[in-house]
C-alpha positions as CSV (number, residue, x, y, z in Angstrom):
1,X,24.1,3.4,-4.4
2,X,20.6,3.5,-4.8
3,X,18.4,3.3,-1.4
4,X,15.6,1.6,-2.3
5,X,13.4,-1.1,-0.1
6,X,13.0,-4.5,-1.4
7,X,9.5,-4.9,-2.9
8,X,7.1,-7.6,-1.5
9,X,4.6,-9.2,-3.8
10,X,1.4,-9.6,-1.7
11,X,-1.5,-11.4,-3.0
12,X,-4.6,-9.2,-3.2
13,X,-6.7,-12.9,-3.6
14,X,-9.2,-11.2,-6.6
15,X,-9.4,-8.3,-9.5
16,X,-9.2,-5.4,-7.0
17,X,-8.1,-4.0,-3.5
18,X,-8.5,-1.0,-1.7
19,X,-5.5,1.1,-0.1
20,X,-6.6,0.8,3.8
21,X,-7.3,-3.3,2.9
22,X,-4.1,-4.4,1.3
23,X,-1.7,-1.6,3.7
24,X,-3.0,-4.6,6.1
25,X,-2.6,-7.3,4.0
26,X,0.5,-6.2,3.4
27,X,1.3,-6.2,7.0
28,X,2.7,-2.2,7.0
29,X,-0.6,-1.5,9.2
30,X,-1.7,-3.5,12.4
31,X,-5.3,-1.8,12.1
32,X,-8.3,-0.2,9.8
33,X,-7.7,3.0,11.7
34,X,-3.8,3.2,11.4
35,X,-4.4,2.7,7.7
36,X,-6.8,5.7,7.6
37,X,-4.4,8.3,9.6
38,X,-1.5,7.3,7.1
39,X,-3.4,7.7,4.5
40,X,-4.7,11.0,5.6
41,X,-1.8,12.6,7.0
42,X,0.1,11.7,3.4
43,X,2.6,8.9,4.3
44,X,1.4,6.3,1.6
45,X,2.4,6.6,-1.9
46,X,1.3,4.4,-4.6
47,X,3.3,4.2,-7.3
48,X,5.4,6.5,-5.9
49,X,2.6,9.5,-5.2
50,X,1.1,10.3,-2.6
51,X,-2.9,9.3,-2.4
52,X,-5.2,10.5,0.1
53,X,-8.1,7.8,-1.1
54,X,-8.5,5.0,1.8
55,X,-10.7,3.5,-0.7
56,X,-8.4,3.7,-3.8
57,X,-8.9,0.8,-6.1
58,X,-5.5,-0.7,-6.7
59,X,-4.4,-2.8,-9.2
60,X,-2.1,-6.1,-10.0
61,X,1.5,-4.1,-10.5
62,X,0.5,-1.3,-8.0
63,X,3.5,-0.7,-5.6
64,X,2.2,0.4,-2.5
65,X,4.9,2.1,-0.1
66,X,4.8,3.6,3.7
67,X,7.0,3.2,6.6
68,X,10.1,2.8,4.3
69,X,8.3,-0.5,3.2
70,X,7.5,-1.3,-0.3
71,X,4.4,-4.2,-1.2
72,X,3.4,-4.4,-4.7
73,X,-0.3,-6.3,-5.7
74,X,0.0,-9.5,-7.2
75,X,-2.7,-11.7,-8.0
C-alpha cells in the first residue's frame, strides 16, 4: 500500500506565488524564517524535488510538500 499524504488544494488568491509565501499559506510554516531554513536545509520538494529557491515562482497544479504534508496551488 502506497504511503502517500493526502494533498490540500490551497488557494494562492492570483497568477503566481512564491515557495516561502504559500509554505505559509499552506499552514506547513508558522513563520517567514521557518520557511527559509526548510527551504535551505532541503526539506521542501515541489513536485516532488527538492528546491532551494525561497522565491520560486509556483504555479496552479504545483504540489508543494514538507513535514510529510502535501498542499498543491489552486487558484
Amino acid at each position: 500500500m502506497a504511503n502517500s499524504a493526502p494533498i490540500d488544494d490551497v488557494p494562492a488568491g492570483g497568477d503566481v506565488i512564491r515557495l516561502g509565501q504559500f509554505l505559509q499559506l499552506a499552514g506547513l510554516v508558522d513563520s517567514g524564517g521557518e520557511a527559509k531554513e526548510a527551504i535551505r536545509s532541503g526539506e521542501v520538494t515541489v513536485n516532488d524535488e527538492v528546491d532551494l529557491r525561497r522565491g520560486r515562482q509556483l504555479q496552479a497544479g504545483d504540489i508543494v510538500s514538507f513535514a510529510g504534508r502535501k498542499s498543491r496551488v489552486s487558484h
